[in-house]
C-alpha positions as CSV (number, residue, x, y, z in Angstrom):
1,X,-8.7,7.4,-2.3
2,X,-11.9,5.7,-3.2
3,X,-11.3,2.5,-5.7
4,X,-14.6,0.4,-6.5
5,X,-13.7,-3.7,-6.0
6,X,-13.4,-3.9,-9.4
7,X,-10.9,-1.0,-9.3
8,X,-9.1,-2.9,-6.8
9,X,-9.1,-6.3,-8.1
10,X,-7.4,-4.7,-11.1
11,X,-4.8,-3.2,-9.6
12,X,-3.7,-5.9,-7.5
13,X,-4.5,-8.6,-10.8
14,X,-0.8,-8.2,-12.1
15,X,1.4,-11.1,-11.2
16,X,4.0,-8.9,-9.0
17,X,1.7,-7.5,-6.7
18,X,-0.7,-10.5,-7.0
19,X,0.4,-11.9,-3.3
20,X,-0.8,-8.8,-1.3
21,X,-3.5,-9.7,0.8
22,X,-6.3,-6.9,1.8
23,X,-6.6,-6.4,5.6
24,X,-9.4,-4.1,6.9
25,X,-7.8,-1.3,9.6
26,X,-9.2,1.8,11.0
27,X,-7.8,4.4,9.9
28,X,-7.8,7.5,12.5
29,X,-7.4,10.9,10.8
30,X,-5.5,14.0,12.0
31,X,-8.9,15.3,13.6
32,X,-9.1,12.7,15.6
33,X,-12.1,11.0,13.8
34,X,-11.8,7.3,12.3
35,X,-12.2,5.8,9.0
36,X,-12.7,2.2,7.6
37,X,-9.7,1.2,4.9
38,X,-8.0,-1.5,3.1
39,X,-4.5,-2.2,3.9
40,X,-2.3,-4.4,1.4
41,X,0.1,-6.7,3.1
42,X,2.3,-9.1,1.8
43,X,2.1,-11.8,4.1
44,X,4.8,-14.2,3.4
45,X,8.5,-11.3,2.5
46,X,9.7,-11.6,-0.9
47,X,12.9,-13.9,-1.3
48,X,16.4,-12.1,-0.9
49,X,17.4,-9.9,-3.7
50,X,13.6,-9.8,-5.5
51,X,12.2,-6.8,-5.8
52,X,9.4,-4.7,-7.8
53,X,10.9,-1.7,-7.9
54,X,8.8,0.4,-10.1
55,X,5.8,-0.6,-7.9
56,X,8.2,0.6,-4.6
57,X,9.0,4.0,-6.2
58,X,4.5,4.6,-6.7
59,X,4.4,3.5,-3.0
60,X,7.0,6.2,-2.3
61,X,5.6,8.7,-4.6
62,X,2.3,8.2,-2.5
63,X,3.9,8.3,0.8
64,X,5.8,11.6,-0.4
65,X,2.3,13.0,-1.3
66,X,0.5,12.3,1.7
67,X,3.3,13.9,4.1
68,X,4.5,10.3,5.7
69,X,7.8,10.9,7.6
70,X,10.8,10.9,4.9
71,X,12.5,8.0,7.2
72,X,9.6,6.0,6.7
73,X,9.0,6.4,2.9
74,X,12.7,6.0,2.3
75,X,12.2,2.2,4.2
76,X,9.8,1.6,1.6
């Protein structure tokens, strides 16, 4: 997905997801070629018991999407 900075500074503007932190990876694809991306990370874990799960349930529906293993999206 492309997203402009402005796109992204949207996004992660709301006061739930506000903490993620962008972290630059390379991304390698399944024909073995490599791509620059953002990864969001949430540096410091949320307290016990709080949880945003409407934004885990689009991070799922993503996952789902893009074919990530079902053990993996379920962790989500």
């Amino acid at each position: 997905m492309d997203l402009t900075h402005n796109d992204i500074d949207r996004l992660y503007a709301d006061e739930s997801v506000a903490s993620y932190r962008a972290e630059a990876v390379l991304a390698r694809l399944s024909d073995s070629t490599s791509i620059a991306a953002l990864c969001f990370n949430l540096p410091i874990p949320p307290e016990r018991g709080v949880t945003n799960d409407e934004y885990r349930e689009k991070l799922r529906e993503v996952g789902r999407k893009v074919g990530l293993p079902t053990g993996y999206v379920d962790s989500v």
